[in-house]
N, C-alpha and C positions, 0 to 999 in steps of 0.2 A: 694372348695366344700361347698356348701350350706348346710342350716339344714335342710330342706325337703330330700336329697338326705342321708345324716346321718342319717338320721330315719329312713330310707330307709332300709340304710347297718344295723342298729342297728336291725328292723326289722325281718330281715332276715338274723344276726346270731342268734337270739333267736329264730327264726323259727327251724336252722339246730339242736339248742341242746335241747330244749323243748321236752317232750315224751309226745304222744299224748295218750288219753284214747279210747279205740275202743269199739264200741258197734255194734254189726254184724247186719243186717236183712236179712235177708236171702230170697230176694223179686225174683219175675220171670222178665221178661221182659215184665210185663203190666202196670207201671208205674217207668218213669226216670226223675231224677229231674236236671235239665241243669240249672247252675248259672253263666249270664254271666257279665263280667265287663266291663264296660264302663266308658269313660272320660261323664262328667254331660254335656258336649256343645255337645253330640252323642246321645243324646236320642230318635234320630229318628232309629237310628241303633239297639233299640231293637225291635222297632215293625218288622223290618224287620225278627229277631230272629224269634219273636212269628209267622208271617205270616211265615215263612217256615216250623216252626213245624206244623201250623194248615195245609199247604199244606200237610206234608207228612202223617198227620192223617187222610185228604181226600184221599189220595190217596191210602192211606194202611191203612184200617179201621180196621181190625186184628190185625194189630201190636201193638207195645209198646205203652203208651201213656205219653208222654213229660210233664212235670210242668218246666215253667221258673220264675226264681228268678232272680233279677239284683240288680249288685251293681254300683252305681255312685261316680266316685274318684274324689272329688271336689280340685282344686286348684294345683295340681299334689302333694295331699295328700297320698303317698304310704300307710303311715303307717294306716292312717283312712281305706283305703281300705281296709288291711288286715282283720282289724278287722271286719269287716263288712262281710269280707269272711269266717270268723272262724265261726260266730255266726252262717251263715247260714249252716255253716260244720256241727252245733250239729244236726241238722234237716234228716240229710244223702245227700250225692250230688254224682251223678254219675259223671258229668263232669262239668268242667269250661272251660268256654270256653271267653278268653280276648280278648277285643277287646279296653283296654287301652291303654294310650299314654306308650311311651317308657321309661319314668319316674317311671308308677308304672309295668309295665309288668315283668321287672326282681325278685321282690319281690314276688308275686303272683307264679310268675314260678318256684321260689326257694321252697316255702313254698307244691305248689302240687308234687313236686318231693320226698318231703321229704315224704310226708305223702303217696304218690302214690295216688294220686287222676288224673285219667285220667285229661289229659291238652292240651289243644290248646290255640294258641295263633297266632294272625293277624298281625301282627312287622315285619317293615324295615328286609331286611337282614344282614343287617349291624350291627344289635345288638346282634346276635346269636352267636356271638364270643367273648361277654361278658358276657353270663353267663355259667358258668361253670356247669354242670347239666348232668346228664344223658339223651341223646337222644331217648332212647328208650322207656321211663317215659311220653313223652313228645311228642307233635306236633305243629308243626310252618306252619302258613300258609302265604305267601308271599301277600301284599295287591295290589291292582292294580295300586294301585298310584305309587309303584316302579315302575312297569312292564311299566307304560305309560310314566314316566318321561327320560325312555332310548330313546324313540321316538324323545326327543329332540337331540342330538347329531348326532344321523344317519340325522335330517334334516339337521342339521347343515354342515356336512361332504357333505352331497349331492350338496348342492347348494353354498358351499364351502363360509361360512358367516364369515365376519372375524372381525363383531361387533355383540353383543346379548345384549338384556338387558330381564333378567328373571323375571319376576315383576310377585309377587304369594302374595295367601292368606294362611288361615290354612287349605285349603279343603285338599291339598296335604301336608299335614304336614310337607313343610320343613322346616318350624319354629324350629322344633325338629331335623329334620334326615340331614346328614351330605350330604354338599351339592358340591356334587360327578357328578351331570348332565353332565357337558363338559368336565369329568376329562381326562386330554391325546388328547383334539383335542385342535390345535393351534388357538385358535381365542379369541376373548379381548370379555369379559364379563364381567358381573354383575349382580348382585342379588336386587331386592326391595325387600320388603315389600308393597304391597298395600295399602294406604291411608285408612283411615275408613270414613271419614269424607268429604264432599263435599269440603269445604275450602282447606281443607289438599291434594286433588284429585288434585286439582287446583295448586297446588303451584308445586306438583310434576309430572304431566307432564309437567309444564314450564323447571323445571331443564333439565324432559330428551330432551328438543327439543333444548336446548343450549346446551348438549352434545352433538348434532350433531349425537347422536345413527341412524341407520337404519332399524334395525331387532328389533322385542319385540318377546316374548315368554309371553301371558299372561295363567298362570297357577292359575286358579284361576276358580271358581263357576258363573254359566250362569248370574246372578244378578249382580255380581261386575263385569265384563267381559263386561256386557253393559252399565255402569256405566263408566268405564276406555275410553272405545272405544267412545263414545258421549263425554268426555273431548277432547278426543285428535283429534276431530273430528272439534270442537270447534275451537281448537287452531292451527290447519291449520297444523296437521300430517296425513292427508286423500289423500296425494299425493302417485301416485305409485310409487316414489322411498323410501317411509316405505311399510315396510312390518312387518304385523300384523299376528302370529299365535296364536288362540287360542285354547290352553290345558285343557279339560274340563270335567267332568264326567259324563255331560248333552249330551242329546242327537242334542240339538239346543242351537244357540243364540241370541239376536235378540238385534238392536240397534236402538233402539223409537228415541233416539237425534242425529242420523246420519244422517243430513240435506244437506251434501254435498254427493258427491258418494264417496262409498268408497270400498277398496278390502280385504276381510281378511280371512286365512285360521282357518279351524275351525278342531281342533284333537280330537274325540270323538270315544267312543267303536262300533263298526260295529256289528251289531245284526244276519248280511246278512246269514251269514254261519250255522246260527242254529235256524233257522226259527222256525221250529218246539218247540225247548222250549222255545222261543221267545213267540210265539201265546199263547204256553201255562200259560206263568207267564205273559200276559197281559191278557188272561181272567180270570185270579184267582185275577188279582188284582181290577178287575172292578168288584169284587165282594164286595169293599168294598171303590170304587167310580167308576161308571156307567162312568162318562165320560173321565176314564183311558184308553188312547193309547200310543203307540210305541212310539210315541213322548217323552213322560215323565219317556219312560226309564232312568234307572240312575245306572254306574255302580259300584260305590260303594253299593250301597242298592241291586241289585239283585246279585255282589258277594256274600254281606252276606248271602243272602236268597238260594242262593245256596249253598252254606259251609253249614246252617245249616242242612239242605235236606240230603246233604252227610254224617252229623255226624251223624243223625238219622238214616241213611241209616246200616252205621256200626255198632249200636246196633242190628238191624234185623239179623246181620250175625253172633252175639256170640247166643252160644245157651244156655246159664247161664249167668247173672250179679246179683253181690249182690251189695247193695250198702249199704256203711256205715256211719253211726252216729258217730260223734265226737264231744266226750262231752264239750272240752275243746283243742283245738288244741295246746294250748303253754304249758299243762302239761299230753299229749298225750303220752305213749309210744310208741316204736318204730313198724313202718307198720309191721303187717301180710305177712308171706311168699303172701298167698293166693291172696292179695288185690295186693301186685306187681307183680303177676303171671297175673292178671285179668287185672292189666292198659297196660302189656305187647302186651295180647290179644289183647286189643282193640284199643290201637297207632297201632298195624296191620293191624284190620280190615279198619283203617281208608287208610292208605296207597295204603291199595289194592281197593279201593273203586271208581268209576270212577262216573264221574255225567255230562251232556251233558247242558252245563249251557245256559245262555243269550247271552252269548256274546265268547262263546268258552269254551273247554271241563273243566273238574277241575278235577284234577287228582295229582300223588305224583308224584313226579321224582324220589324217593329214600330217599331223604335229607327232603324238601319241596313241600307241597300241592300249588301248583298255579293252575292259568287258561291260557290257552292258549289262552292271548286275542289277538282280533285284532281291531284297529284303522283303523277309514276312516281320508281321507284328503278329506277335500273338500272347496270350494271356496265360499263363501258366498259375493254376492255383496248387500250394502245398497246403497241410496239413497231415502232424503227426510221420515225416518224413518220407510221405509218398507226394505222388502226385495227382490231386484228386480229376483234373479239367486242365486242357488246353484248348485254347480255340483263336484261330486265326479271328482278328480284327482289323487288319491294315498291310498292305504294299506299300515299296517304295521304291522308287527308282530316282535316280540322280534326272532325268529330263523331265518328269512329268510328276516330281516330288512325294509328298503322303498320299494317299488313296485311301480312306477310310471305310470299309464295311458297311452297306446301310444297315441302318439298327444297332450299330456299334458304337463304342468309345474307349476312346484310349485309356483316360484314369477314369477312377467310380469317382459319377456325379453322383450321385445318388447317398454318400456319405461327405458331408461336409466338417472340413476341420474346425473342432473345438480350442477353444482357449479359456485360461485362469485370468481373469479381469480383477485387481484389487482398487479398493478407491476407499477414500475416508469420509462415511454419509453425509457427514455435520457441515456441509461445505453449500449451502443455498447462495444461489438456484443451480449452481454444477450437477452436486449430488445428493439428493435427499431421500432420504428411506421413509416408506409408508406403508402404519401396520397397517393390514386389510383384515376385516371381519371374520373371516377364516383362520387367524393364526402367523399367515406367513407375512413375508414384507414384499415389498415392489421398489425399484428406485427409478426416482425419475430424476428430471433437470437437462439442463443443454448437455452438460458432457454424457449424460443415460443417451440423447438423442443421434448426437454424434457419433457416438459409439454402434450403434442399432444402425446407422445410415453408410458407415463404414464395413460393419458385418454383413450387410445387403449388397455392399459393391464387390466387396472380397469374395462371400461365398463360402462366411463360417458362423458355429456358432459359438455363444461364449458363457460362463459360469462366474457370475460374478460374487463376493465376498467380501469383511471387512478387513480392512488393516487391523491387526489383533490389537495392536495399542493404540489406535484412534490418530495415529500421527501421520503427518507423508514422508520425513525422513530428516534426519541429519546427524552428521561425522559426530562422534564423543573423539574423545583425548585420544585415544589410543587405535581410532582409524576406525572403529566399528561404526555398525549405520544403523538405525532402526526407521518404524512405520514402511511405508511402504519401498522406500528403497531397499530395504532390507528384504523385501519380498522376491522383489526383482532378484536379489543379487544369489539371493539364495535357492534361485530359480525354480519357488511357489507359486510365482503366478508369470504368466506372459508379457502380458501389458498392465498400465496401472494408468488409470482416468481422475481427473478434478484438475482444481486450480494449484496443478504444478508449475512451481517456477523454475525455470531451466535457471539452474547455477553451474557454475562451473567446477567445483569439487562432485556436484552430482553424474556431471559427464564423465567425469574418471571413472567408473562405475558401473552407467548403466548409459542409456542410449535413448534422444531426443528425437522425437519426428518435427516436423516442419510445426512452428506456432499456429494455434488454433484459435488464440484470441491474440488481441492489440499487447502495447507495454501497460505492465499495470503497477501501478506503484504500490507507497502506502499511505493512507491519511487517520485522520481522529476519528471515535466515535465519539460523541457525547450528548449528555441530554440535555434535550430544546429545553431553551429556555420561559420557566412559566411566566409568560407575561398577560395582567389582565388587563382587557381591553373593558372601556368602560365611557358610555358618550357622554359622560358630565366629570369627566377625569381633572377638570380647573377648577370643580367645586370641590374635592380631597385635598387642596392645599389648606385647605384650614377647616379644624377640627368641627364637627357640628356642631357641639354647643357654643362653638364662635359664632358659627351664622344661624342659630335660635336667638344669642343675645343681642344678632345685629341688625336682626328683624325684629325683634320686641322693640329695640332703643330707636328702628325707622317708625312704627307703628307710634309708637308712643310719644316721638317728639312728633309727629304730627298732629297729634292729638292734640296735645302741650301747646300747639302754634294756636291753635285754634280757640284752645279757651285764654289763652294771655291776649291774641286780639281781644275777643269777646268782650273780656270783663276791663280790660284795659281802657279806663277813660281816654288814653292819647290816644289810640287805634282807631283809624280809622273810619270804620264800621260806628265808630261811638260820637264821628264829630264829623259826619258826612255835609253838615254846613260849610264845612271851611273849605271845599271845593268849588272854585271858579268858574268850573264848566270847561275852562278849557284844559284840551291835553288830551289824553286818553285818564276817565277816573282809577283813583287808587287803587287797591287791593282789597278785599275782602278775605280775609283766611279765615272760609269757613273749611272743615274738615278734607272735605276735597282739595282745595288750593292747598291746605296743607301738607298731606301727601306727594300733591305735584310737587311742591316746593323741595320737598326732604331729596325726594327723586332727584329732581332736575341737580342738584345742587351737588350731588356726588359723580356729574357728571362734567364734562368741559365746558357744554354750554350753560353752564350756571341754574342757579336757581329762579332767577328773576327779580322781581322786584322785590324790598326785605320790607321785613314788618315795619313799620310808623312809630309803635312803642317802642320804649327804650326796653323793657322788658320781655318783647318778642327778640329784639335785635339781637339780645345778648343770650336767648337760647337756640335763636339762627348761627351766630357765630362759635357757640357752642357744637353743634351739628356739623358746622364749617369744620372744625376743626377734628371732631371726632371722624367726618369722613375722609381726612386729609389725610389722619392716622392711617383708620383702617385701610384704606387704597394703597398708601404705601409699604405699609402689614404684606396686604395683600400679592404686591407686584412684585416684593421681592420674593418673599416666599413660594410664589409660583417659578422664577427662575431657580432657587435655588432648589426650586423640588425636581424642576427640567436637569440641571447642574448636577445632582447628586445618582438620577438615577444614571447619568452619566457618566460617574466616575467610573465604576465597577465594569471597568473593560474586560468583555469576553474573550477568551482565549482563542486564537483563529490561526494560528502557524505553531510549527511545531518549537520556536523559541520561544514563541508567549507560554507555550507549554512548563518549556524548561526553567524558567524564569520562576514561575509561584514556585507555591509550596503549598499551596490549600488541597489543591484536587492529585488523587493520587496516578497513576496511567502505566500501565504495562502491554505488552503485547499478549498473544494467547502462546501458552505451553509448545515449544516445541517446531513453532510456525518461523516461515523463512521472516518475518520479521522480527522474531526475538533474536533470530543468527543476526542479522543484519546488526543490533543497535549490539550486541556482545563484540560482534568483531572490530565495530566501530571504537569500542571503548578500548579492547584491547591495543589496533592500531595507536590510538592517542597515549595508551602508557609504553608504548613502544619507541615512539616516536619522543617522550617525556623522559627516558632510561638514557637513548641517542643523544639526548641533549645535554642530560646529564653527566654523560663520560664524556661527553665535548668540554664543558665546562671547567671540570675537575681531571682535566687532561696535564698531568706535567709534562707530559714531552712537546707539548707545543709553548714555543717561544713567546715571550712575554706579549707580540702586538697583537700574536694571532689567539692568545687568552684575552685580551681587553675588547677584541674583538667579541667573544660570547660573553663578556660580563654584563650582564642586566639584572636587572632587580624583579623583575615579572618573566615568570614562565613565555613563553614568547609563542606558544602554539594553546589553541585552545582545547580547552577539557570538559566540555559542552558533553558529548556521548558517559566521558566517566561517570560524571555526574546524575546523566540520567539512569546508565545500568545501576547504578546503587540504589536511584530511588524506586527503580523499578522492581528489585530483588526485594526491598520491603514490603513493596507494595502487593505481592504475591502474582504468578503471572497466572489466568484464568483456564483451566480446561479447557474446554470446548467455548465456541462462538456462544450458545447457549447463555452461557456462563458468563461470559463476557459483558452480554445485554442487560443479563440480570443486573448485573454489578453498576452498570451505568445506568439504569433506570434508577437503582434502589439505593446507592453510596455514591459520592463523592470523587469520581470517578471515571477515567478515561481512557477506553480500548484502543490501543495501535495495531492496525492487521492494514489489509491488503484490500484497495480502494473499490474491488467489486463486493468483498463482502458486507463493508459499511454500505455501500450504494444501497444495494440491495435489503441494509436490514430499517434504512430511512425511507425506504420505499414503501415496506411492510408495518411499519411501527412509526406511529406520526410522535412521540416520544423521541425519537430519536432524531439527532443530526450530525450530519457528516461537515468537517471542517479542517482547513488546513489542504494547502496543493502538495499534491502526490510526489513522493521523491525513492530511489532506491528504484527504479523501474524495470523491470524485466516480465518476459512472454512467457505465456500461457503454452504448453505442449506436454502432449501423452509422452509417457515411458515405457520403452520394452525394453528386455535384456540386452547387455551389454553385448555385441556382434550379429545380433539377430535380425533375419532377412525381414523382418516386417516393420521393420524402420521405414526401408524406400517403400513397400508396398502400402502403407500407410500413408508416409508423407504423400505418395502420390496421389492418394483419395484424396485426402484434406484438400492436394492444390485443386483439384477438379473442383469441388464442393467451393472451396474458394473465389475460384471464377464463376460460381454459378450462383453465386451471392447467398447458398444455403445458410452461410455462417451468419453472416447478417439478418436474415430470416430469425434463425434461433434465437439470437439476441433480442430480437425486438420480442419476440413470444413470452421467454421467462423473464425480460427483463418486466414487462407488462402484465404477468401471471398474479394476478391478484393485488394487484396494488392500489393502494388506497388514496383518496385525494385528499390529503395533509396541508393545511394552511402554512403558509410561508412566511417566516420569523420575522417581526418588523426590526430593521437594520435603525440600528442610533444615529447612524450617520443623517439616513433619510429624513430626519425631523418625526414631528408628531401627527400621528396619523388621524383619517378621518374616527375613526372606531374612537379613537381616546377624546376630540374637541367634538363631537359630533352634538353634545349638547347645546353648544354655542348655536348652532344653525338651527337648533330646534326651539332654542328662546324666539328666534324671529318669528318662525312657522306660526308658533303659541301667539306670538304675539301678534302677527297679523290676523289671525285667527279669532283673536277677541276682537280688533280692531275691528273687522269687518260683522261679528256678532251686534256691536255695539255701534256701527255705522244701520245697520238693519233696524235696530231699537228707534233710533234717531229718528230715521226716516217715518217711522211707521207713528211714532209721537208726533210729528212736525207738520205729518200731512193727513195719514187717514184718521186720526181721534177727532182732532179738529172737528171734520167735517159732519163726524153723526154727534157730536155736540148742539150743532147749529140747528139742528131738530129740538131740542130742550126747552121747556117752557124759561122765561127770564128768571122768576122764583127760584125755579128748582137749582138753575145756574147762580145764583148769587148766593144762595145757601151752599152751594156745593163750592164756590171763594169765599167764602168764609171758610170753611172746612179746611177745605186746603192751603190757606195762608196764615190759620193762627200757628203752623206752626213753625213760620217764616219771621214771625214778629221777633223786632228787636227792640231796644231802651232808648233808640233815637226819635226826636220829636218830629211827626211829619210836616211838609210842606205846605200850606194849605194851598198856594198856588197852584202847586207840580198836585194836588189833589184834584182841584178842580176844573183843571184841565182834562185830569185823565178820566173826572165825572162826565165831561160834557160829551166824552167819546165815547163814553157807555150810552147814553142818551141815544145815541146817535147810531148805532148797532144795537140795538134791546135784543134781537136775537143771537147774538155773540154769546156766549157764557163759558170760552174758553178763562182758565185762570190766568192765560198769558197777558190778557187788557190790563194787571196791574204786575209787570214785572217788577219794578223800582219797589213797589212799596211796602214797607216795615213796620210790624203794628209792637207794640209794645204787651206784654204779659199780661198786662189788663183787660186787653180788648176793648181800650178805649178808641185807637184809631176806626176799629169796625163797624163799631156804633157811629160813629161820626158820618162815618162814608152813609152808612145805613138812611140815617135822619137825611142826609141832601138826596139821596136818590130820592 
């Protein structure tokens, strides 16, 4: 609390308990002496007083006759006013009537309450529940600058503005009064003050056009109004996406320094509707300048002039006032029933009193005298500092709010605001540039779409271009920014689109709308691994000329079995006499059996039964033992080939990374992950220096030193480690660059887990590894304080509940993507693709089986039968044929011969060869002749 305002209060309790002295006159209603108070910068608003009394004396020349007296409150000196008010109290005063600032009006109001001295008073409504006062002592009249300043909100609501800047002077005093204009509508505003000063004019619409503001509100008097509009006219705010309302008391505005064209609404009092006493307080006023018209109405001055009309008016309707003398108002005793019987009167007569003013009627509502005003909208176009068009587009009245024109509108639709769009292209699927056959480029991607679906809701359009150096932005040493934050800062472009990550040195700077995608981190790129898939992948455990020699050495000791029987006298096939008959008979290793044999024999269930000679036995057990070798050759080396491709663990996190030294891995130039793993490392030499001056700390006493003594650094240096290797390793340009590198070298990209997604999406070469870490959100950038932060974020959240974003995602995530086989994991074992040969041995081998069951069949049962058509002849020449080459060196049976004679006898039309299975002729063909001679 100030000491003006103390004076105030002090004031005005010595007002409440001071008793005033009263001195009666006891006068008619042919003279009233009206004292009204004024702020000393309002001294035009008394002549307006006088010119209303001298109208209602013209007009009622019988009536009362008015004396005005004023007081001027210098400084918002309440107390000096009082005084000034007292003295004229000794004099007698019918009414005061205030038209002081809100500073001294509560004093004054206090003071005629006490004493009953009829009172009005012209104040905000807003102060009327700060004083405590009897209302019925009392009359308050509502000033028009409230009533106008509500205009601003309903436009605002109408044309749905979601940036204002209200840039005023004192005319409407909100210097003083509580600044309430857009209370409860949702839109981002601000308040000036008006420059006084040309310089100062100057510097402050520079600020507002790097606000980037749209909408101005200038509430302010016709002189500064052309004043403000000629700077910003100047400074290149004369395009139609600003829009300019001026709020004025004036009837016109006019803009001498509006050299370009320009568009601006002008909100002034409407005169339209009361023609009548319109005419009439413009020919009373040219009564005292000839070349006073309509034009020069003004409606603060003929409010006044009509309140005071109507207060005079109310004295005509009592039909007694005294008016009294106060000799001394601070040792005054206390008011006359009579005198507050008569202020009672006449705060009525006031209420009930109606007056048909300038600009709409003035009347009481009950509470409050206002006027029913009404404002025009209308559209004022300059160019070249005239005024080319004016035309009404809109009324307004406080009851029945905007009224728009049909055919009209407020701002030009018809011109939508443009904006500078910067974005770095190399950023898929965000932002991708695409030359077209023409010459020119096009960009597309989610953030192209987003952007086009946000300009559609806003109702602008936009010019988009690259970041000159290919980057989106970060701090050097000494605070500078480059890429596209430097766009921003340097206020080249408006907004800036792609996969921005909101960092926190970037908000110092420039300004985040709401996130447009999820958290994203960062992971590896690197290329898949070539693995060839192959269905006989357990026959490459050993070399092929392994299994040439080990199929020769099967082939061949079968062979080998076959003639060591043969020719082996113990074999046998050579001494088939010495078989008993009982058992199952021995073995014959002809060529066949001997194969089976080699087979069976490298298998678990054995070979069978072994050869008879000692000279088969010992190149069976030879075989034994060669495939005892190679099986065991074989099964380790198959493990160790499974074992080894084992070893060579793929790198899957980012410490497997850190850990080698074969593959080399950087981030791309520039990108918030090369900040990332920098700052990291510096933190760790940071954190490595702290520990250091802890250690080698003398001023700490000997426990609290043995305390830090360790022989190992005690924090890890994992990020040092890798910025060094990554500084070698060079970091890549562009994403482009990046891929190459990992396709074509040794080599491992670190970036930002949608760019990898997206480039294993596109590129079956490539894969993505390792979980995301560092993670932060996706959001556009505009200028640092600029109103299209909220008006954006607010798009995005629509779009967000309307699952648009999710939409987009699935689109370019899905834009062309290819269907890439999926890397067989070591973990998983050995897959079908690598053993699949194993299941195809079966296949093959059922495959002959059933080939060779069909053979069988077709031998066993249909030959047979178109044999038994055969003459006997032709069949016994045709066994011969076919069993000399059965014959063996064994002596046959004569027994077992002519037994098997007698069965022939006995079937003559049989001449299958099967009638002598058993039987073995010797190279001679002696046995055939034999058989021959008994048939």
């Amino acid at each position: 609390m100030d000491a003006k305002t103390s004076y105030a209060i002090l004031a005005s309790v010595l007002v409440m308990f001071l008793s005033p002295v009263w001195a009666n006159s006891d006068t008619s209603l042919s003279t009233q002496t009206i004292v009204a108070v004024l702020d000393s910068g309002r001294i035009d608003l008394a002549e307006d007083v006088n010119k209303g009394l001298q109208y209602y004396h013209m007009s009622n020349p019988g009536d009362a006759q008015f004396v005005l007296k004023t007081v001027y409150s210098r400084d918002l000196d309440s107390c000096g006013a009082l005084d000034e008010v007292c003295e004229l109290l000794e004099n007698g005063t019918s009414l005061l009537l205030d038209l002081s600032s809100p500073h001294v009006a509560p004093v004054v109001r206090s003071m005629a309450a006490y004493m009953s001295v009829p009172y009005v008073s012209v104040l905000d409504e807003s102060y009327f529940s700060l004083v405590h006062c009897n209302s019925s002592l009392s009359v308050s009249a509502i000033p028009p600058a409230t009533i106008m300043l509500k205009s601003i909100g309903d436009i605002v609501t109408h044309e749905n503005l979601t940036n204002v800047a209200i840039i005023y002077d004192n005319s409407f005093d909100l210097q003083n009064v509580p600044r309430r204009v857009l209370t409860d509508i949702p839109t981002e505003h601000m308040y000036l003050r008006m420059a006084e000063t040309d310089a100062e004019l100057v510097k402050q619409v520079q600020r507002i056009k790097d606000l980037e503001l749209a909408n101005f509100f200038l509430v302010c008097n016709d002189t500064n109004a052309e004043k403000f509009l000629g700077q910003a006219n100047r400074d290149g705010l004369a395009d139609n996406k600003y829009s300019f309302f001026v709020l004025t008391k004036s009837s016109r505005v006019f803009c001498s320094n509006c050299r370009k064209k320009m568009n601006i609404i002008v909100i002034s009092g409407n005169a339209q509707g009361s023609l009548e006493a319109t005419n009439k307080y413009v020919e009373f006023m040219k009564t005292f300048n000839p070349k006073y018209s309509r034009y020069f109405v003004n409606v603060d001055k003929s409010f006044v002039f009509d309140l005071t009309v109507l207060l005079a008016e109310a004295f005509a309707n009592l039909t007694k006032f005294t008016e009294f003398n106060y000799t001394n108002c601070y040792t005054a005793d206390s008011p006359q029933l009579e005198a507050v019987e008569q202020t009672i009167q006449y705060n009525k007569a006031v209420r009930e009193a109606r007056r048909q003013g300038v600009f709409g009627t003035l009347a009481s509502d009950g509470h409050v005298v206002k006027q029913d005003l009404t404002l025009s909208l209308r559209r004022q176009v300059f160019e070249k500092g005239e005024t080319l068009s004016h035309t009404r587009i809109a009324n307004w009245t406080e009851m029945n709010g905007l009224l728009v024109d049909s055919g009209s509108s407020i701002t030009l639709q018809n011109v939508k605001r443009q904006y500078r769009v910067v974005t770095v292209p190399t950023s898929p699927p965000f932002v991708m540039k695409t030359l077209l056959s023409n010459g020119s480029y096009t960009y597309q991607g989610y953030c192209v779409d987003l952007l086009n679906k946000i300009a559609e809701k806003m109702g602008f359009d936009y010019v988009i271009f690259d970041s000159p150096d290919g980057l989106f932005g970060n701090m050097h040493a000494n605070g500078t920014w480059n890429g596209v934050i430097r766009e921003l800062i340097d206020k080249r472009a408006d907004i800036a689109i792609g996969p921005l990550s909101v960092m926190a040195e970037r908000e110092n700077v420039i300004d985040f709308t709401v996130p447009y995608y999820d958290l994203v981190g960062i992971t590896i790129l690197m290329k898949k691994p070539a693995i060839e898939y192959t269905l006989f992948k357990f026959m490459t455990v050993l070399d092929g000329d392994v299994w040439g020699c080990s199929v020769a050495a099967f082939f061949i000791v079968s062979f080998l079995l076959f003639v060591f029987d043969k020719f082996s006298p113990y074999s046998y096939q050579n001494n088939k006499l010495t078989w008993t008959g009982e058992g199952p008979e021995p073995r014959v290793f002809s060529i066949k059996e001997g194969v089976w044999f080699c087979m069976m024999s490298l298998t678990p269930q054995g070979g069978g039964e072994a050869p008879r000679a000692l000279s088969g036995r010992l190149l069976a057990a030879t075989w034994w033992l060669f495939g005892f070798i190679m099986i065991a050759i074989y099964t380790a080396n198959l493990a160790a080939f499974l074992t080894v491709s084992r070893l060579d663990t793929p790198i899957e996190t980012l410490d497997d990374l850190a850990k080698q030294f074969k593959t080399k891995y950087a981030p791309m130039e520039g990108s918030g992950s090369q900040v990332y793993f920098q700052r990291m490392a510096d933190i760790e030499n940071r954190f490595y220096s702290i520990w250091k001056e802890m250690s080698l700390n003398d001023s700490l006493n000997a426990v609290e030193r043995a305390k830090l003594a360790v022989w190992d650094y005690p924090v890890s240096d994992k990020f040092t480690n890798m910025w060094d290797s990554m500084k070698t390793s060079e970091f890549p340009k562009d994403i482009e660059d990046a891929k190459w590198r990992v396709k074509n070298e040794d080599f491992a990209y670190i970036g930002d887990a949608t760019s990898n997604k997206y480039a294993t999406l596109h590129d079956c070469d490539l894969w993505e590894v390792g979980e995301e870490f560092s993670r932060k959100p996706y959001a556009l950038a505009v200028q640092e304080g600029s109103p299209l932060k909220n008006e954006i974020s607010n798009v995005i959240l629509q779009l967000l509940n309307q699952r648009y974003l999710e939409e987009l995602k699935s689109r370019w995530w899905q834009h062309e993507k290819k269907n890439c086989p999926e890397v067989e994991s070591e973990t998983d074992g050995i897959s079908i693709n690598n053993i699949g040969g194993v299941f195809l041995v079966i296949v093959i081998g059922t495959g002959l089986g059933l080939l060779t069951l069909a053979v069988e069949v077709y031998l066993y049962k249909y030959r047979p039968s178109r044999q038994r058509k055969m003459p006997v002849t032709k069949s016994l020449d045709q066994v011969k044929t076919n069993n000399i080459r059965k014959m063996s060196l064994t002596i046959p049976d004569p027994k077992r011969e002519e037994s098997e004679l007698k069965g022939m006898n006995k079937n003559n039309n049989m001449s299958s060869p099967k009638i002598m299975p058993r039987m073995s002729y010797g190279e001679d063909n002696r046995g055939f002749d034999e058989v021959s001679e008994k048939l």
